[in-house]
ZAMARTI-724054 format. One record per residue (C-alpha): residue number from 1; residue in three letters; chain; x, y, z. Coordinates in nm, 3 decimals, padded with zeros to 5 digits. Layout:
[NUM "ALA" "A" [X Y Z]]
...
% end
This chain:
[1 "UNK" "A" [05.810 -00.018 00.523]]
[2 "UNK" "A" [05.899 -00.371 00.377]]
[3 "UNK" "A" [06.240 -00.494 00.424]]
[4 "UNK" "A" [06.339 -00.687 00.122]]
[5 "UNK" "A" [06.669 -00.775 00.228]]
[6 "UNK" "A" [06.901 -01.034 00.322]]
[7 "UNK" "A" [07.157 -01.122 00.574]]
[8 "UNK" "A" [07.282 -01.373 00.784]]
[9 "UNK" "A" [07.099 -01.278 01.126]]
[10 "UNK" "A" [06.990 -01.601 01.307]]
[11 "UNK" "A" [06.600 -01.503 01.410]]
[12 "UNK" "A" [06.415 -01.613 01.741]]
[13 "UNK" "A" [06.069 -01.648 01.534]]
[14 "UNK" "A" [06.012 -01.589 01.163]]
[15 "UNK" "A" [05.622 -01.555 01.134]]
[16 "UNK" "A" [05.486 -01.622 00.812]]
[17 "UNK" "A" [05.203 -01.447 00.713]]
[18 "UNK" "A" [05.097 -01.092 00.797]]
[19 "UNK" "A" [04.762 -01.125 00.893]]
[20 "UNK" "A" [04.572 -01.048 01.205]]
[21 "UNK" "A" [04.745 -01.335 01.361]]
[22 "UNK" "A" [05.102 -01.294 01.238]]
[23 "UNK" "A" [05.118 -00.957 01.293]]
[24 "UNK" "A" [04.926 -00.987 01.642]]
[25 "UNK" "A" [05.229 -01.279 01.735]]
[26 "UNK" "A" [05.467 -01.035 01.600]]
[27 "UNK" "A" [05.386 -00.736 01.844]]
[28 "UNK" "A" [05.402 -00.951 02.146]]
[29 "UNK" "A" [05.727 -01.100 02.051]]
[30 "UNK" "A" [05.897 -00.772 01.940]]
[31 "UNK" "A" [05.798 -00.635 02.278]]
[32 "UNK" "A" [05.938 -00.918 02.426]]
[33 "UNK" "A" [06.280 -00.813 02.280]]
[34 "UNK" "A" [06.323 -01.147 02.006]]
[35 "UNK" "A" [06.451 -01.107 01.720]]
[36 "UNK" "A" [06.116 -01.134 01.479]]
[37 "UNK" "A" [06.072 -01.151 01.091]]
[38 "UNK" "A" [05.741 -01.153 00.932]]
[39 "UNK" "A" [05.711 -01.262 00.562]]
[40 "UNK" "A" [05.445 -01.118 00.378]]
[41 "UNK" "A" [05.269 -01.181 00.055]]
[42 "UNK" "A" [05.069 -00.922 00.060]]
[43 "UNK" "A" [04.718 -01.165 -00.001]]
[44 "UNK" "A" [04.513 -01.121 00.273]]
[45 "UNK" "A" [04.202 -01.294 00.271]]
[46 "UNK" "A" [03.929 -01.042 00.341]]
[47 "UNK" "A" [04.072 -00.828 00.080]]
[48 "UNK" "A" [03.723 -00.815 -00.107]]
[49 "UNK" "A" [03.548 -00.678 00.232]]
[50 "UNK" "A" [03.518 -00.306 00.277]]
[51 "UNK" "A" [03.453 -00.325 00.673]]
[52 "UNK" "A" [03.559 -00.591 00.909]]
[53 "UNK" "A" [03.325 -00.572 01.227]]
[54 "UNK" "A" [03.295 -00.738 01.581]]
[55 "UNK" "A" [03.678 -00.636 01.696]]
[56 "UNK" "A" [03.672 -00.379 01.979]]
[57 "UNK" "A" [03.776 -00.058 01.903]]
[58 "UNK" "A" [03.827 -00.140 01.538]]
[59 "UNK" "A" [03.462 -00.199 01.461]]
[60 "UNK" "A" [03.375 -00.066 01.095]]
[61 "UNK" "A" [03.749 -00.062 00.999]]
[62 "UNK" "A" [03.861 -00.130 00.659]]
[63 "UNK" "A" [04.074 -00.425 00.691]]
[64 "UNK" "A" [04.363 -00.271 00.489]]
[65 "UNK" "A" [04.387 -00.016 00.767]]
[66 "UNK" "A" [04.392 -00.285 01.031]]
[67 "UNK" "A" [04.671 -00.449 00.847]]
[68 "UNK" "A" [04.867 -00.142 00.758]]
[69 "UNK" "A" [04.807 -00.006 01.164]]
[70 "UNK" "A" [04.951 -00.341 01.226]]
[71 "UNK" "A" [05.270 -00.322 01.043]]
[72 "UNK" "A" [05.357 00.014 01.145]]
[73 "UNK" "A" [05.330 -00.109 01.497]]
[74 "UNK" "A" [05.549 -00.418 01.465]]
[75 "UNK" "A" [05.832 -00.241 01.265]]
[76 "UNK" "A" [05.831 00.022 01.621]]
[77 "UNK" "A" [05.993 -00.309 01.788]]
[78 "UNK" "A" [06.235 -00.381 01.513]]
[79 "UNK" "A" [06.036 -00.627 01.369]]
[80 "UNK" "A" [06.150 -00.728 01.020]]
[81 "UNK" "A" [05.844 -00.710 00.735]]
[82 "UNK" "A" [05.965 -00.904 00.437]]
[83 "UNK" "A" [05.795 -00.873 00.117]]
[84 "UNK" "A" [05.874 -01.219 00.006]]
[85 "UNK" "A" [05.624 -01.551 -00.049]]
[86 "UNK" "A" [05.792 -01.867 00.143]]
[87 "UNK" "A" [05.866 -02.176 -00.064]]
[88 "UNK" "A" [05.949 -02.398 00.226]]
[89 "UNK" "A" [06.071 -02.449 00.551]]
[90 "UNK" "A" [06.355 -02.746 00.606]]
[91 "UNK" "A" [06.473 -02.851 00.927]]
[92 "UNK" "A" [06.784 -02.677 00.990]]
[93 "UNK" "A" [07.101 -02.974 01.023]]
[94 "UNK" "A" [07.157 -03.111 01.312]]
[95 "UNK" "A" [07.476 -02.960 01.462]]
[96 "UNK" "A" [07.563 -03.301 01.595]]
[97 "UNK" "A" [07.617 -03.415 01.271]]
[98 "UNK" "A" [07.834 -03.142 01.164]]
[99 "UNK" "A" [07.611 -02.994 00.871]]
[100 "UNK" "A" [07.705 -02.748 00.682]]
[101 "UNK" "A" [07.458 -02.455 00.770]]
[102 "UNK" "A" [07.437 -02.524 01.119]]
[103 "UNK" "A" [07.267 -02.264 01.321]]
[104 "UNK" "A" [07.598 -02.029 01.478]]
[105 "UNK" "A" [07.556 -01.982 01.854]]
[106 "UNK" "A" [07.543 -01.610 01.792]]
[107 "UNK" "A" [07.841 -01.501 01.976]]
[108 "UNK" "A" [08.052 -01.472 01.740]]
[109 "UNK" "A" [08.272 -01.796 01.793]]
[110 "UNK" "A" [08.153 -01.989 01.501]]
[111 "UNK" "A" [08.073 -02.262 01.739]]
[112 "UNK" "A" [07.716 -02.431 01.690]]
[113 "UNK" "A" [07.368 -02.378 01.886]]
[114 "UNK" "A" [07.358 -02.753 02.011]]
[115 "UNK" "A" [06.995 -02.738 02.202]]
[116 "UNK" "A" [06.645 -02.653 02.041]]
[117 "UNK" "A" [06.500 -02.738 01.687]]
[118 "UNK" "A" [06.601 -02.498 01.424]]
[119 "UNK" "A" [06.456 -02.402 01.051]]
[120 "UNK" "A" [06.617 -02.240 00.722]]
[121 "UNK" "A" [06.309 -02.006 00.559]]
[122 "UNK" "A" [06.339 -02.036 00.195]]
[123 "UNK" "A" [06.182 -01.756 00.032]]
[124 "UNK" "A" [06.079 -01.767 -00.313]]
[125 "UNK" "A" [06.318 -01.463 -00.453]]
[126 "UNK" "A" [06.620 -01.693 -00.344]]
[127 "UNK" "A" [06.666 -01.558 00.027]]
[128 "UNK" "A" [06.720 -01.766 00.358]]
[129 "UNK" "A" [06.618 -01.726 00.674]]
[130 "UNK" "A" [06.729 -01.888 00.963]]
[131 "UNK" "A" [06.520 -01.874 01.244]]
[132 "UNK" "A" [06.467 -02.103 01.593]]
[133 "UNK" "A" [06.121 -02.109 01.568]]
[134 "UNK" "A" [05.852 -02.063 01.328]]
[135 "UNK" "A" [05.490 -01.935 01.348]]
[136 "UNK" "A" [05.276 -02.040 01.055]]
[137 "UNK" "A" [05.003 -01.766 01.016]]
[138 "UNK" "A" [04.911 -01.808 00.638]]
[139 "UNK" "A" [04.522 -01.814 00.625]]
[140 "UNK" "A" [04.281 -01.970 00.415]]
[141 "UNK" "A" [04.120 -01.921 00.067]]
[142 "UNK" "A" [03.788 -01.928 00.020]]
[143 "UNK" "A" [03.640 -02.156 -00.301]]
[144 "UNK" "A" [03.325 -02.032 -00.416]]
[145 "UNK" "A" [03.108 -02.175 -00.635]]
[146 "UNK" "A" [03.077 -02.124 -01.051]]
[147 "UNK" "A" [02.723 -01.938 -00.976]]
[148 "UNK" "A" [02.813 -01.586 -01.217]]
[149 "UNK" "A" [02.778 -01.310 -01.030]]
[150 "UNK" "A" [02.909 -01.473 -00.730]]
[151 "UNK" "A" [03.284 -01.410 -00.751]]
[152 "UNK" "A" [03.223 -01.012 -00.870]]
[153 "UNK" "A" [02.992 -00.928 -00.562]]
[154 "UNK" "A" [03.190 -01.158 -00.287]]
[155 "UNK" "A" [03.246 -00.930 00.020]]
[156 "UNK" "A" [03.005 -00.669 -00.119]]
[157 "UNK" "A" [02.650 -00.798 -00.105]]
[158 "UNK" "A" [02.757 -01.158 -00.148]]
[159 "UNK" "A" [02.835 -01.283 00.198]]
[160 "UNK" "A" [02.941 -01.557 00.442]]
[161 "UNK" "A" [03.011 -01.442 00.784]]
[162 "UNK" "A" [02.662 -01.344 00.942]]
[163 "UNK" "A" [02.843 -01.231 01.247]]
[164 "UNK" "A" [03.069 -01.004 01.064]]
[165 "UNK" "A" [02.818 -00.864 00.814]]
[166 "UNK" "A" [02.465 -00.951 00.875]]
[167 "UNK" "A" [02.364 -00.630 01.073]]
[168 "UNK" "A" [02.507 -00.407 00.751]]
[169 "UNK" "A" [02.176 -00.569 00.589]]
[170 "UNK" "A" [01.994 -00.622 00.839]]
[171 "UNK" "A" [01.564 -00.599 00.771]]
[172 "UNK" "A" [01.640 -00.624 00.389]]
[173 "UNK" "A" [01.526 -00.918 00.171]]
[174 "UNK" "A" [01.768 -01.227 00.196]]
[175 "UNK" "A" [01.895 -01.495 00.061]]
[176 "UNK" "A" [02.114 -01.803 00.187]]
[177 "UNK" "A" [02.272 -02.023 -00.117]]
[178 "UNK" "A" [02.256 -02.410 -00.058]]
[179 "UNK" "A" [02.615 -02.471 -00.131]]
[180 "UNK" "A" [02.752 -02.616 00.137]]
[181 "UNK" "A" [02.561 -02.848 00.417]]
[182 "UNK" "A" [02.608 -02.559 00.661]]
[183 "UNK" "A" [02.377 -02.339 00.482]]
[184 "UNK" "A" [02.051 -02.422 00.648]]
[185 "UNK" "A" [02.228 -02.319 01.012]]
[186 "UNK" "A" [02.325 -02.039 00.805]]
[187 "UNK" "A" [01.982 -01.933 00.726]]
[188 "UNK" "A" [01.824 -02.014 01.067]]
[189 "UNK" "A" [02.100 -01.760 01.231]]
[190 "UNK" "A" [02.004 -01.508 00.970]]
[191 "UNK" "A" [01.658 -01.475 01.060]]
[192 "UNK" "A" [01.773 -01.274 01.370]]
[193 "UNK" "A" [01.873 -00.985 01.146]]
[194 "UNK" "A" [01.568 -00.994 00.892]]
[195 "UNK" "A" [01.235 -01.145 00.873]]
[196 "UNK" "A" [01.270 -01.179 00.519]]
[197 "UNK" "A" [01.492 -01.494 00.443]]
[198 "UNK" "A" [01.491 -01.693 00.193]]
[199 "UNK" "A" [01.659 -02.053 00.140]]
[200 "UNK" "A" [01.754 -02.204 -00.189]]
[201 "UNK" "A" [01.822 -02.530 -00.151]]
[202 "UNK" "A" [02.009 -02.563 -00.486]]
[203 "UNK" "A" [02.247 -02.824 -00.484]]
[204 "UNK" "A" [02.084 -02.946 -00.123]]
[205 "UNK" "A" [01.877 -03.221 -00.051]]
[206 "UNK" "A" [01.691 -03.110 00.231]]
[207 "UNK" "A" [01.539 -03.349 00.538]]
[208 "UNK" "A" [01.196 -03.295 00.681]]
[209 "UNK" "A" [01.337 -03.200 00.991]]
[210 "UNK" "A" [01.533 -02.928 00.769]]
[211 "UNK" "A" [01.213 -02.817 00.635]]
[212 "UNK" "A" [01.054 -02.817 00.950]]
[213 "UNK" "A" [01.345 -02.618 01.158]]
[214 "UNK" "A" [01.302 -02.361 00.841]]
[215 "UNK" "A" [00.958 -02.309 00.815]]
[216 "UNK" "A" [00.920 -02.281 01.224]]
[217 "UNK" "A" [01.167 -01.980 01.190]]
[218 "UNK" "A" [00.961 -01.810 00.943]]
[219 "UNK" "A" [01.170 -01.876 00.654]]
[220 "UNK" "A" [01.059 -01.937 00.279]]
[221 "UNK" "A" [01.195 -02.221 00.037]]
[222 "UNK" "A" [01.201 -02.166 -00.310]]
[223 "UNK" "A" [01.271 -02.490 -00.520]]
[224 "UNK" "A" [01.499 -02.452 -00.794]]
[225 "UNK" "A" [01.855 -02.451 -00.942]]
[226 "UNK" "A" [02.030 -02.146 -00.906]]
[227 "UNK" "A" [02.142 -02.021 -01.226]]
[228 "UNK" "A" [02.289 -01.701 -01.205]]
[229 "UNK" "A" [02.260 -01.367 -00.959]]
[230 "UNK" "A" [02.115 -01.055 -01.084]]
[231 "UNK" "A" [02.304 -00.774 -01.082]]
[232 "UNK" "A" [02.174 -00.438 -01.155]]
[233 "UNK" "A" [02.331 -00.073 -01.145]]
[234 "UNK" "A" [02.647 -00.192 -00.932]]
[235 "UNK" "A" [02.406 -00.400 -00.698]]
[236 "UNK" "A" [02.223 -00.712 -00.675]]
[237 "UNK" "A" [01.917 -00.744 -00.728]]
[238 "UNK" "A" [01.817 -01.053 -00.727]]
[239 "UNK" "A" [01.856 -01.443 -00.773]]
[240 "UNK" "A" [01.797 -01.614 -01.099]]
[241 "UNK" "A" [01.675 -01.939 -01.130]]
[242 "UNK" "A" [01.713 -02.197 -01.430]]
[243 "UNK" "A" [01.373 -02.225 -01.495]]
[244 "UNK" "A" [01.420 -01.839 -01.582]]
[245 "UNK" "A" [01.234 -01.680 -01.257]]
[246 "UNK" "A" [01.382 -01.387 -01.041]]
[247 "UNK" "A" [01.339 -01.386 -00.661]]
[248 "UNK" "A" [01.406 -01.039 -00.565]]
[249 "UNK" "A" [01.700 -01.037 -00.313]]
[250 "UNK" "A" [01.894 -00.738 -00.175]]
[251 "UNK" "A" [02.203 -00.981 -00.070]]
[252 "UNK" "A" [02.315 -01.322 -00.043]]
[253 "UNK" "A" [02.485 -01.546 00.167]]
[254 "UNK" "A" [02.662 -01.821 00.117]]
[255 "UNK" "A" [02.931 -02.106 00.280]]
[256 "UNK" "A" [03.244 -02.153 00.046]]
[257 "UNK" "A" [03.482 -02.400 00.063]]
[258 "UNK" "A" [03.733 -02.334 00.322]]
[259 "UNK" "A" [04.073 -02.429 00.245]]
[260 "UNK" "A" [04.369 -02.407 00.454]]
[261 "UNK" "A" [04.696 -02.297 00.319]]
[262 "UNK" "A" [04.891 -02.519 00.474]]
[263 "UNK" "A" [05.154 -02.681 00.242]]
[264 "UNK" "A" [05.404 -02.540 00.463]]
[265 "UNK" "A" [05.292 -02.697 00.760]]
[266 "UNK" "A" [05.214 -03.052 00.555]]
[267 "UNK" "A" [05.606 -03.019 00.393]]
[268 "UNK" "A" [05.668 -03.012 00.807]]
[269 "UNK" "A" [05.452 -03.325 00.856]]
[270 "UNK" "A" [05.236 -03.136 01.116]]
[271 "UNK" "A" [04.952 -03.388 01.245]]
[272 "UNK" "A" [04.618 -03.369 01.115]]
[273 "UNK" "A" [04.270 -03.418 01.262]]
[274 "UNK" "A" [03.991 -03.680 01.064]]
[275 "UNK" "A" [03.878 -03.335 00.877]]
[276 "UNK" "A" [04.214 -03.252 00.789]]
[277 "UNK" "A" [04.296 -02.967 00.930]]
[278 "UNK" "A" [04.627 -02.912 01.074]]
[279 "UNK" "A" [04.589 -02.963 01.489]]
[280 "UNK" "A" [04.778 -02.792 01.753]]
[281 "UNK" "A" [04.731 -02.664 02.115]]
[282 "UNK" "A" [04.560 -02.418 02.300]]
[283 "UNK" "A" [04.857 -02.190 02.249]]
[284 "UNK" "A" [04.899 -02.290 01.841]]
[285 "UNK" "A" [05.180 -02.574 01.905]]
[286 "UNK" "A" [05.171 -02.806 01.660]]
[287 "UNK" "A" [05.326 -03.194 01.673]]
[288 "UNK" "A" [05.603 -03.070 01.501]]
[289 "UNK" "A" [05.930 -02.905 01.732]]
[290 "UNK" "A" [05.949 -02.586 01.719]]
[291 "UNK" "A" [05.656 -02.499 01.532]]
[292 "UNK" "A" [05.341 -02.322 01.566]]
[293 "UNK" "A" [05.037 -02.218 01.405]]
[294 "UNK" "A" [04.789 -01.967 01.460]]
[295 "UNK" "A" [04.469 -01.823 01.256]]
[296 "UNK" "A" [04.267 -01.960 00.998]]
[297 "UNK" "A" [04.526 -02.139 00.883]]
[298 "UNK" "A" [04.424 -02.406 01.189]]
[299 "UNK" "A" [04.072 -02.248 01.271]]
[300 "UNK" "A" [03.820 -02.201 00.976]]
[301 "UNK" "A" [03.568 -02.033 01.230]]
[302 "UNK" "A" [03.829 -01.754 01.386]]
[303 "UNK" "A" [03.739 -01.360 01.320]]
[304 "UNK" "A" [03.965 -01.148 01.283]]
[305 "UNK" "A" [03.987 -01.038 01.682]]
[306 "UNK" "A" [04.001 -01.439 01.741]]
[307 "UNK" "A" [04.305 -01.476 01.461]]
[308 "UNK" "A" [04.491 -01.156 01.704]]
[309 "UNK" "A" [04.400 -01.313 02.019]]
[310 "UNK" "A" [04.520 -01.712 01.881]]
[311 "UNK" "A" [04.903 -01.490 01.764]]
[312 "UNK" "A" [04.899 -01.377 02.120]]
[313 "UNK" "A" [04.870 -01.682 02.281]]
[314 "UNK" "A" [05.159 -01.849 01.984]]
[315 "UNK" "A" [05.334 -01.557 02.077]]
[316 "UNK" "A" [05.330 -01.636 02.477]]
[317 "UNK" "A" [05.402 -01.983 02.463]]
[318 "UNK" "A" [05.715 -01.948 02.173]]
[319 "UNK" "A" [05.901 -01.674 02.371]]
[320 "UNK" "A" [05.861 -01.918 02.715]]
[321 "UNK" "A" [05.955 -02.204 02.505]]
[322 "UNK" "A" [06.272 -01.981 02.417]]
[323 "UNK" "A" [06.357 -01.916 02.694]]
[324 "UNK" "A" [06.377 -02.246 02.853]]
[325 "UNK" "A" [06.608 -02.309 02.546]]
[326 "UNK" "A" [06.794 -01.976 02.656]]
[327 "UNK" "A" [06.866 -02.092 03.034]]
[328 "UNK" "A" [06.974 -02.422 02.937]]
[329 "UNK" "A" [07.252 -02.250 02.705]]
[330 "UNK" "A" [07.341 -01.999 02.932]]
[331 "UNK" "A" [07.378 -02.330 03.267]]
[332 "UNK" "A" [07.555 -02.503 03.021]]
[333 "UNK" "A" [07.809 -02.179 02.971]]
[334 "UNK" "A" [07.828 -02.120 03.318]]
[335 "UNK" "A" [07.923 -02.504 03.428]]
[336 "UNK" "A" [08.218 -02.500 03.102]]
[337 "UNK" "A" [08.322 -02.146 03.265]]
[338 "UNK" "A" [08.356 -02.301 03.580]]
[339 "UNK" "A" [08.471 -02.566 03.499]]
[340 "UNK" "A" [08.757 -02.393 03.319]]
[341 "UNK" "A" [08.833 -02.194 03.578]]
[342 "UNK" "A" [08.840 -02.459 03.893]]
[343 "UNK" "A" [09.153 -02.657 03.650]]
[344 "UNK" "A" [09.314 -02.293 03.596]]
[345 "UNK" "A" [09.326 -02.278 03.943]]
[346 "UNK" "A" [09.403 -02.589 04.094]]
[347 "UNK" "A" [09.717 -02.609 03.798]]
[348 "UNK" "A" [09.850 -02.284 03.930]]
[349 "UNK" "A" [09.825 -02.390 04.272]]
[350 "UNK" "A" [10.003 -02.707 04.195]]
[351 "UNK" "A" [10.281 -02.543 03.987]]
[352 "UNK" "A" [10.360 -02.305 04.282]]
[353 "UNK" "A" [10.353 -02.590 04.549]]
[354 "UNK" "A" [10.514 -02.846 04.253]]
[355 "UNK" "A" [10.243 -03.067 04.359]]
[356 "UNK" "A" [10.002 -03.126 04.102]]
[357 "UNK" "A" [09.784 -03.368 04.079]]
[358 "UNK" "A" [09.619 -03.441 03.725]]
[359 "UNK" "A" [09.361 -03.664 03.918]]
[360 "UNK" "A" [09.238 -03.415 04.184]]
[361 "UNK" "A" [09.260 -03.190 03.857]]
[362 "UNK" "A" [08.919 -03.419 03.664]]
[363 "UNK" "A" [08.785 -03.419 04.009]]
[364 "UNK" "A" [08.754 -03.044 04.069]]
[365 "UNK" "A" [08.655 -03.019 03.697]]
[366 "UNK" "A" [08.374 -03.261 03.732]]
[367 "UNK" "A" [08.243 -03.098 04.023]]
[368 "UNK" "A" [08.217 -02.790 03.847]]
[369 "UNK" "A" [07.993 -02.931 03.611]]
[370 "UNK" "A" [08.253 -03.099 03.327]]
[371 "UNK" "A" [08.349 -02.987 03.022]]
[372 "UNK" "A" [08.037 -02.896 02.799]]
[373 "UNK" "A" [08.024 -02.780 02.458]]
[374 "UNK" "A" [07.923 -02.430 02.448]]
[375 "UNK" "A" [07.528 -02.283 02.248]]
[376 "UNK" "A" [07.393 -01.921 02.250]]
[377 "UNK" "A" [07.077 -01.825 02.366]]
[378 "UNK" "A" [06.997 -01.649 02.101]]
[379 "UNK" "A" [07.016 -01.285 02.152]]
% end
């Protein structure tokens, strides 16, 4: 069930996106007890594919079951699922500076959460979220190029991943699209499935050592620009050249352009590597406080059972990096309750004895740990 509503409730971790890796971080943190919210725009990128493949125990799946599995399994923790599309993320204001929208300790004393970074979720039907840490899980889209036929038989008999869809083909006639400078590996990994591959350089200039890497595998060349892709009784058939011939082909593959969405992360001003892509850690930190990101959002290469296993790991190192934030609110409690209660005492001694001393007073106080302002932890 999505949740489309609104409220004030402070979150540990709002996860946006509801992928493999969003709803994989989810799990683990729900189990852990946080309080979790996962916005969902209900886009995912392997939409087109019938089958997903090379995830144990979920082998063959559709990837709308995986994803509808998923939520059911979250929302058993009390996991929020919002049907919502995020806008933004802003930095929530600094208590220290006494902003208006501060982040409430959560005990109900109206008193502000001074430790930890903090973020306001703006949603793009006009809700809020405030959360202490965010997990961007948002994916990628996949730019294909204006060959016709390509677009209406992507994920069918059009094709990228070998790994996740070669052996659904495998010993028919291929072919391998030069769109993208990847495509020769492309083709060379393909010739473990079939013994039938052929390469279209199209928009490629090819080296010699290209030519010779392809023809020592066994695979053909045909010269040409692609025009179009034949498509024939709901299948294709075959690929069309400008000079008007037809190499018969049962599917295609092809590399599209990978592109992150990440304008949430570059509204952050998350660090970027020389390719662009948005870097983080081994567990999906990113240079940014507070934030994470996990999946293809930050990985191009990641399968679906990588995308769960990188939300895991987000998932592992956000709840420990909560929890250090929890323990330092909950030392800082203790030392103010202490404190509080070393002058209570040391006043009521002195007001039976008519003794008191207001400078043994600051001393017992200090030694209890001072006077500190009091945060929640959270929960």
């Amino acid at each position: 069930m999505i949740d489309t509503t609104d409220d004030n409730e402070i979150h540990d971790v709002v996860v946006v996106g509801a992928g493999a890796a969003g709803l994989n971080a989810a799990l683990v943190l729900g189990r852990a007890r946080r309080r979790v919210a996962v916005i969902d725009a209900g886009e995912p990128r392997n939409a087109p594919a019938a089958h997903m493949h090379g995830f144990l125990s979920r082998d063959g799946l559709p990837p709308a079951t995986l994803l509808e599995l998923g939520r059911a399994e979250v929302a058993r923790y009390g996991v929020r699922l919002v049907r919502d599309r995020v806008e933004r993320i802003d930095p929530r204001p600094r208590p220290e500076d006494g902003a208006e929208g501060a982040l409430d300790d959560g005990l109900g004393s109206g008193r502000t959460a001074e430790a930890g970074p903090g973020y306001h979720v703006r949603l793009t039907g006009g809700s809020v979220l405030r959360a202490r840490r965010v997990l961007v899980a948002t994916g990628l889209r996949d730019e294909l190029p204006g060959i016709p036929g390509v677009r209406e038989r992507w994920g069918r008999d059009v094709l990228h991943c070998p790994y996740c869809h070669a052996y659904e083909v495998r010993d028919q006639p291929l072919a391998v699209l030069g769109t993208h400078p990847g495509a020769v590996h492309q083709a060379l990994l393909l010739r473990q499935w079939s013994d039938d591959v052929v390469f279209f350089p199209h928009a490629l200039d090819l080296t010699a050592d290209d030519r010779e890497r392809l023809a020592a595998r066994g695979l053909s060349v045909v010269e040409g620009q692609v025009e179009r892709l034949v498509v024939d009784g709901d299948r294709l058939r075959g690929v069309g050249l400008a000079d008007g011939r037809v190499v018969p082909r049962d599917a295609a593959f092809l590399f599209p352009r990978m592109v992150p969405h990440d304008e949430l992360l570059a509204g952050l001003g998350c660090a970027r590597d020389d390719n662009g892509w948005v870097t983080t850690d081994r567990a999906g930190r990113t240079s940014v406080s507070g934030v994470w990101a996990a999946g293809n959002v930050v990985d191009p290469r990641a399968q679906v059972v990588a995308a769960a296993g990188m939300g895991s790991a987000a998932a592992f190192a956000i709840n420990t990096d909560l929890l250090e934030e929890d323990v330092e609110r909950a030392v800082g409690r203790h030392r103010a309750t202490a404190a509080v209660t070393a002058t209570a005492t040391l006043t009521a001694a002195a007001t039976v004895t008519g003794t008191a001393d207001a400078t043994g007073a600051a001393e017992v106080t200090g030694a209890a740990g001072g006077s500190v302002r009091d945060g929640g932890d959270g929960r």
